[in-house]
C-alpha positions, 0 to 999 in steps of 0.5 A: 500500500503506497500513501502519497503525502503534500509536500512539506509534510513532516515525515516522522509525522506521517508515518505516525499518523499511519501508524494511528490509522493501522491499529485502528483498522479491521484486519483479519487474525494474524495479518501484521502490518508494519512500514517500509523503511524510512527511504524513498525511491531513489533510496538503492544506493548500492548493491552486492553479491556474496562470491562463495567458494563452490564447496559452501552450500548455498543456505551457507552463504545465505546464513552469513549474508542474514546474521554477518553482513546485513547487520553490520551494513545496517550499522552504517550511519545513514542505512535504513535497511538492506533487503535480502534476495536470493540464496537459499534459507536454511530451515529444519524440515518435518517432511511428513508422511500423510499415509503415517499421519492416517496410520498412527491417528495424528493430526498435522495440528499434534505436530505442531503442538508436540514440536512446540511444547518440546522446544524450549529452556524454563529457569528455575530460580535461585538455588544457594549452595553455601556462599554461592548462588546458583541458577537452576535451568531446565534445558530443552532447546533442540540441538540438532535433527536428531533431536526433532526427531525424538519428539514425542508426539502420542503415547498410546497403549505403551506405544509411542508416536515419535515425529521420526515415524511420520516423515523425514526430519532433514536440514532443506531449504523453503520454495524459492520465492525469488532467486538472483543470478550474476555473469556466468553464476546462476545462483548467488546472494544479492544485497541491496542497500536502503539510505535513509531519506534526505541522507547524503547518498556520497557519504552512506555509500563511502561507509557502506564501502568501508564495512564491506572492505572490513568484513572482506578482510575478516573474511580473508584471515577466517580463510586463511586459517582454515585453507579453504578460499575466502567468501566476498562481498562484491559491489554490483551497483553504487550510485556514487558511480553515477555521482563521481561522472555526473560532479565531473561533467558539472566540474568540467563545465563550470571550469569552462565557463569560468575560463570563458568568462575570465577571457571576456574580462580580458579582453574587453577591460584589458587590465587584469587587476580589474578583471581580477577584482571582478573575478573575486567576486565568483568564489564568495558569491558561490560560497554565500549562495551555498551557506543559503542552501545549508541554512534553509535545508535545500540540497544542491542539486545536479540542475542547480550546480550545473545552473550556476553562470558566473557570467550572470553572477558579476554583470553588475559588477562587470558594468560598474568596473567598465563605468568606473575606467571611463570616468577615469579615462574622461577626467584623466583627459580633462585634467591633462592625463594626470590625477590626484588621488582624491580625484580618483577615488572620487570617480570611484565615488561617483560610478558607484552611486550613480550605478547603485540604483539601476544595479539594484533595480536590475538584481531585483528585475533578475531575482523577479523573473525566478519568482515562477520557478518557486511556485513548481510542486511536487517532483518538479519543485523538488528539481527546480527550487534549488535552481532559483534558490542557488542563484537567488542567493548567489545574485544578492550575495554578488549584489552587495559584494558589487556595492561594497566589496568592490568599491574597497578594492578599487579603491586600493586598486586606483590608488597604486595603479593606472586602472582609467580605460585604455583604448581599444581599436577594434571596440572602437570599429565596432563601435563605428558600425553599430552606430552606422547599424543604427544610423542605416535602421532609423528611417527604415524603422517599419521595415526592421519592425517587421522583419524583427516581428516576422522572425519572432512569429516563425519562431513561436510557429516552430515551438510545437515542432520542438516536441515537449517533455518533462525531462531529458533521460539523464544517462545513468550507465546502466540499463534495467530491464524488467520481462513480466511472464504469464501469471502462471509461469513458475520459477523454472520457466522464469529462470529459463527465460532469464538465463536466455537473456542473460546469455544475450545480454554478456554477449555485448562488448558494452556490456560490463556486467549483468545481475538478474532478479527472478521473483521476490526477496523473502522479505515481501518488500517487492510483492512480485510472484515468480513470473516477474523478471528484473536485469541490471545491466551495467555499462562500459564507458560511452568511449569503449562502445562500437561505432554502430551504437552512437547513442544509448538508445541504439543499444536498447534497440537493438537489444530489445530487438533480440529479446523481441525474438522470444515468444511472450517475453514482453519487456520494459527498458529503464534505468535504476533510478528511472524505473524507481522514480516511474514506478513511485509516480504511477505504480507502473514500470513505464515512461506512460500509464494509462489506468482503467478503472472499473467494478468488473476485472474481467471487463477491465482487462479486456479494455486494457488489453484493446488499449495497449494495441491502440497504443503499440501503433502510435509511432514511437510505441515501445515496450507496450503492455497491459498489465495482467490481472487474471491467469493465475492458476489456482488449486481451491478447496471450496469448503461445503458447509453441509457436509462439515455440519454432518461430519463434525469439523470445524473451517478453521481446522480445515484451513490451518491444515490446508496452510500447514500441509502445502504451505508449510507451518512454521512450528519452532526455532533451531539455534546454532550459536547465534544463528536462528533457523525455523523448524517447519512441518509440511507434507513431503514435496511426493506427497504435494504434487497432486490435487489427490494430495489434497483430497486425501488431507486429514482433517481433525474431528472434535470428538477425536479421529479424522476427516479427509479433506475431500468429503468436506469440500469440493476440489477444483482447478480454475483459472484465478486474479493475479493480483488486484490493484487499487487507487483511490479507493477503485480498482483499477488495471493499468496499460504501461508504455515507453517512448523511442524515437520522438517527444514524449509530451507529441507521443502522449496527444497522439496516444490519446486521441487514438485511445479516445476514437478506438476504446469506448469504455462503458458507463461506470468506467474511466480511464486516466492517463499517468507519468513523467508527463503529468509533472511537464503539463502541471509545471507548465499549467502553473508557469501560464498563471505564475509568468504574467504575474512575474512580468507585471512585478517586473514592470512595477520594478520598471516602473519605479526605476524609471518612473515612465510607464514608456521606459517598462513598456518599451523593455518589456516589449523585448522580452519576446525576441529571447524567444528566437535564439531560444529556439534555434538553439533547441532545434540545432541541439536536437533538444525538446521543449522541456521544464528545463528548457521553460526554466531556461527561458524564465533566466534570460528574461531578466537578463534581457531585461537588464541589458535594456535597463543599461542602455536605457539609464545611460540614454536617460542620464545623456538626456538630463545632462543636456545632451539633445534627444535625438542624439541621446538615443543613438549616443546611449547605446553606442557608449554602452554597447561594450558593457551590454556586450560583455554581460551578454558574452559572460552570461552566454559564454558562462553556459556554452560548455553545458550546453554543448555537453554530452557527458554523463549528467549534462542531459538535465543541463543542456536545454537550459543552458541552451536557450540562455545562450540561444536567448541572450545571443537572440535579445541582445542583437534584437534589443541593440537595434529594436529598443533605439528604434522603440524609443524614437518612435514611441516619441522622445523622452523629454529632459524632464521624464530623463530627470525623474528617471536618474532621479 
């Protein structure tokens, strides 16, 4: 039973009010629930197999996995559990004889009973013996099979029933629930490690890798004691493999846009103490931004790291830098090229609280435009708030670093060396041309308006040719494929599959190492019966790949085409992480879940079933299934209450001797040391293959004597539910689907309009549709609300920096050009349109917006300062375009290796990383040539609304 909470809600009281719930619920005798750990479902962080030398048995293995190794993994800080599958349990087994039961007059329930009374220790008391104090015990406890074999059962007319007499009494092994096969070893021990929630998942793994060296090495001194070779425990799976690539890649991005970055500073300040006082600003800004993070319980992220853009992180400062060596190069020219030290500091004075105003106005115009990504739920939010948080914080902590921080250092800066502008000839050029840009567009400013506009309609046209999802796969180095038999196929038929598979799957050079799960783990954590199927695919690096799969997708194809050979093995190909976090979100292994609920199963599966072939032949298909309900075997017993109330037995007792019997009764405990093994009663496994068996079970009378089963009930062999699966109170059967080749959000509008046209349900039946998708839709219904507000508080800020309802407009009416280079960008990186990508183009919404709040102060303050108007608005711009070019270049630059990764990690990065580049390069060329223009035709500002705009 999955319970799904509201986010924030308390997790200790959670599980305290379930717990409530529980005691209060009507359950029937004997059913005990308890809850899963404390984990989530990305909670597997490692996993193991138990290497054993080939002369120890099995249930050997398994008992040092049980009473050695789980507990001191489960001592490691930060491990909330470590699930056990596979291996053989070592039990005491009263295989017992139905014909010898028959004989000696013996129920199953005396043997029970018998094994039970004869099993135990009882103390005594204190007994004194001269000074000493001694305790009496009566010692009872079996101490081996020997001793099970000796209990008495029945004394009769001097004759004694020994449970001996009615059946075997060996040391066996239970029905094998689940198995687990590694490589080339069909049957071997698995481990499978639980963290915590909200623990770090590097540090559990490094002590869960630490007990595992230690207890290697214990393993290796018992050995070489006993000259026989050693057990281990070997890692299959760790997530800090996919931690260690992923940190890389994010590494190795960050390095490269802070190089790039660093060389824009260069190249436009020409002076490397200012670029360097600048660049101070990073470390600090980052360390805040973190120290925010830890204090408010947010976790970094991979999107959050990789979000970081140095270049937005100091524009302020970079244009404060840039403002100061003007004024120095200008009153150094008015004064004959020399100044005293109070005349430069004075400069610095004078840029800083000049700019002060319009850098505060901008951080809050950039901080605004993160205002919707705040507002995301649910999974969405759990990604994206670290994203905003982490550049909230860094962009305040950068803000007043900017204001104080760095005017400190440029002042000791000017008063020991030369830091006024030096000249630059190809700015200059540059600069030339921009002006003759603007110069050529003024009188032709329809034309460039509509040429600008027909572009930005061409680029909204395109979007929905984009395709949409919630989120690129983030590549985790492995594959998990899941196969879902019939309900009816047995374990040995499972096991033959798998072992199929498994031989395909090593016969891969990519292929590092394949892990299989058949079934369960004893525990019942995972309720799977034997026809279900889990593989671990690990794989080698991308480098080590054949040419002919240039992708990770062509690899799955491929081998889901080879695995499509086999007759009724339908598969599903997935990730670990992946398949956890699909399955926690519907309660189906699969990218899509469509779920049909209904009263009648029989009905529901048959709807299911017509709609899983709608939704095969929607291209892009794969691995499309219903997940069946019904074709499960059963062997019943139908108790006939007439003739139990002839004959005298009672249900219960028919039922116990049913469970008992076949299933198996646990009826005592067996200690070896510290090692506790059960003592089970069951008929022999001869004596259990047959529906006669089950006929010919006695069943105990009141008065004494027996029954056989058959005259009280009536055997039959039909055909039964596999398994019942509700939601919200409704039982439902679901259809699971995955997405090759296309967009998934395209995929999911297509499936549904032909599920709509072809599957017609009948009244009192619904249908609902699940998955990653439902988080892209719910994020994207919310940023359609949240967006226009966020614009509007970026007018207000507007507004209030420049007191001209004119000034906001005419910024704001550049936001949508960001929409061009958006796209092209997506388009050329062959990327979708999704949540990152939508995150993306929330960050550059501000950063455009800041560009023209550059331009625009610097026209304003020509203008009060008497500068005519006309003049202004070509001069503004063309003074400021080396600013706005190196803040657009370091925020574009800062993200350009993120966006051109393709390591492992960067999926999650690159839309977002692309439409900033893409944007900024987009709503800089477009607002460089389009705000001047705006400006002059919406009519000149006059000196006076100049003034209350610098004011």
């Amino acid at each position: 039973v999955t319970l799904i909470f509201g986010d924030g809600t308390d997790d200790y009281f959670a599980r305290q009010q379930v717990l409530e719930k529980l005691r209060d619920a009507d359950l029937p005798q004997g059913v005990i629930p308890s809850l899963a750990p404390l984990s989530t479902a990305v909670g597997e962080v490692f996993r193991y197999v138990i290497d054993k030398p080939a002369a120890m048995p099995l249930y050997e293995a398994r008992a040092i996995q049980d009473f050695v190794i789980r507990p001191a993994i489960r001592m490691v800080p930060g491990v909330a559990d470590v699930t056990t599958f596979g291996g053989s349990v070592k039990q005491y087994q009263v295989r017992l004889q139905p014909d010898a039961l028959k004989r000696y007059g013996v129920t199953l329930a005396d043997v029970e009973a018998a094994i039970g009374k004869a099993n135990n220790n009882t103390g005594g008391g204190i007994m004194r013996r001269g000074d000493e104090a001694i305790v009496v015990r009566g010692i009872g406890l079996y101490t081996g099979i020997a001793d099970v074999a000796e209990t008495l059962v029945k004394a009769q007319n001097g004759r004694t029933v020994r449970v001996g007499d009615l059946g075997e009494v060996t040391i066996g092994i239970p029905e094998r629930g689940g198995m687990v096969a590694n490589d080339r070893q069909n049957d071997v021990t698995e481990g499978v490690v639980l963290m915590i929630k909200h623990q770090n998942a590097a540090e559990v793994v490094k002590g869960v890798k630490a007990a595992v060296d230690d207890l290697n090495e214990r393993f290796r001194l018992d050995a070489a004691r006993t000259g026989q070779p050693p057990l281990q425990v070997r890692a299959t799976y760790q997530r800090t493999t996919l931690i260690d690539r992923t940190v890389g890649t994010v590494a190795a991005n960050l390095l490269g846009g802070a190089a790039l970055v660093a060389t824009v500073l260069l190249m436009f300040l020409r002076n490397w103490r200012a670029a360097a006082a600048v660049a101070a600003i990073i470390p600090l800004a980052l360390l805040a931004a973190f120290a925010g993070l830890y204090q408010v319980g947010v976790p970094a992220n991979l999107i959050s790291m990789g979000a970081v853009d140095f270049g937005i992180i100091i524009d302020s400062a970079v244009v404060l830098v840039e403002a100061m060596m003007v004024g120095l190069a200008v009153e150094a020219a008015s004064h004959g090229g020399v100044l005293s030290l109070g005349q430069r500091e004075g400069v610095v004075r004078e840029t800083v609280s000049t700019l002060g105003t319009p850098i505060l106005f901008s951080k809050a115009i950039i901080i605004m435009a993160f205002v919707p990504i705040f507002t995301f739920q649910r999974v969405e939010g759990k990604m994206f708030s670290p994203v905003a948080l982490t550049l909230t914080f860094a962009l305040l902590a950068a803000l007043v670093l900017t204001l104080t921080f760095l005017p400190a250092v440029l002042s000791l800066l000017v008063a020991r060396h030369d830091m006024a502008e030096r000249h630059i000839e190809w700015m200059d050029r540059l600069r030339n041309l921009y002006r003759r840009v603007l110069v050529w567009a003024f009188p032709r400013d329809k034309l460039v308006f509509a040429v600008s506009i027909a572009v930005l309609v061409v680029a909204g046209a395109l979007v929905p040719r984009l395709g949409s999802e919630f989120l690129p796969k983030l590549d985790e180095g492995n594959i998990w494929l899941t196969v879902q038999l019939a309900p009816s196929a047995a374990m040995e038929t499972t096991r033959g599959v798998e072992a199929k598979i498994r031989a395909i799957m090593l016969g891969y050079p990519e292929v590092r190492q394949v892990t299989s799960e058949t079934g369960r783990p004893d525990d019942g954590t995972d309720a799977k019966g034997p026809s279900s199927l889990q593989m671990l695919i690990d794989l080698k690096p991308r480098g080590e790949w054949r040419p002919q799969f240039p992708t990770k997708e062509a690899l799955e194809n491929d081998m889901r085409r080879r695995v499509g050979v086999l007759p009724g093995v339908p598969t599903n190909f997935s990730q670990v992480i992946e398949d956890s976090v699909e399955e926690s979100l519907s309660g189906v292994k699969g990218e899509i879940s469509v779920k049909i609920f209904g009263p009648d199963l029989a009905i529901l599966e048959a709807l299911a079933d017509r709609t899983a072939r709608v939704v095969a032949a929607v291209p892009g298909a794969a691995d499309v299934a219903a997940i069946k309900v019904g074709g499960q075997s059963e062997l019943r017993a139908v108790l006939d209450r007439a003739a139990m109330a002839r004959l005298g037995p009672n249900p219960g007792d028919a039922n116990a001797a049913i469970e008992a019997a076949f299933g198996g009764a646990v009826v005592g405990a067996a200690y070896e040391g510290d090692r506790k093994f059960d003592i089970v009663a069951r008929f022999a496994e001869n004596q259990r293959d047959a529906v006669d068996d089950l006929a010919e079970l006695q069943i105990p009378l009141p008065a004494g004597g027996t029954v056989s089963l058959g005259e009280i009930a009536r055997i039959d062999v039909r055909m039964g539910a596999s398994r019942t699966s509700r939601e919200a109170g409704g039982r439902n059967v679901a259809v699971k689907a995955n997405v090759s080749g296309r967009d998934q959000g395209g995929f999911v509008a297509d499936a549904q309009k032909a599920v709509a046209a072809q599957v017609k349900l009948p009244p009192g039946y619904r249908m609902t549709w699940g998955g990653q998708f439902e988080n892209q839709q719910r994020a994207m219904k919310r940023l359609a609300v949240i967006v226009p507000l966020a614009l509007l508080g970026i007018f207000a800020l507007l507004f209030g920096a420049f007191r001209s309802v004119r000034f906001a407009v005419v910024i704001l009416a550049m936001v949508p050009f960001t929409l061009i280079g958006g796209v092209a960008a997506l388009g050329l990186a062959g990327l979708h349109l999704s949540v990152s990508a939508a995150v993306g183009f929330i960050a550059v919404v501000g950063i455009s917006v800041q560009n023209g709040v550059v331009m625009l102060e610097h026209v304003t303050n020509l203008i009060s300062g008497g500068m005519p108007t006309r003049q202004a608005i070509i001069a503004g711009p063309v003074d400021r375009l080396r600013p706005i070019l190196m803040t657009a270049l370091m925020a574009g630059l800062g993200l350009l290796p993120a966006a051109l990764s393709t390591g492992i990690g960067s999926e999650t990065q690159r839309p977002f990383a692309a439409v900033i580049v893409g944007g900024i390069v987009s709503a800089t060329l477009f607002m460089l040539v389009l705000l001047p223009l705006a400006l002059r035709r919406m009519g000149h500002p006059e000196p006076a609304e100049a003034n209350a705009a610098t004011a």
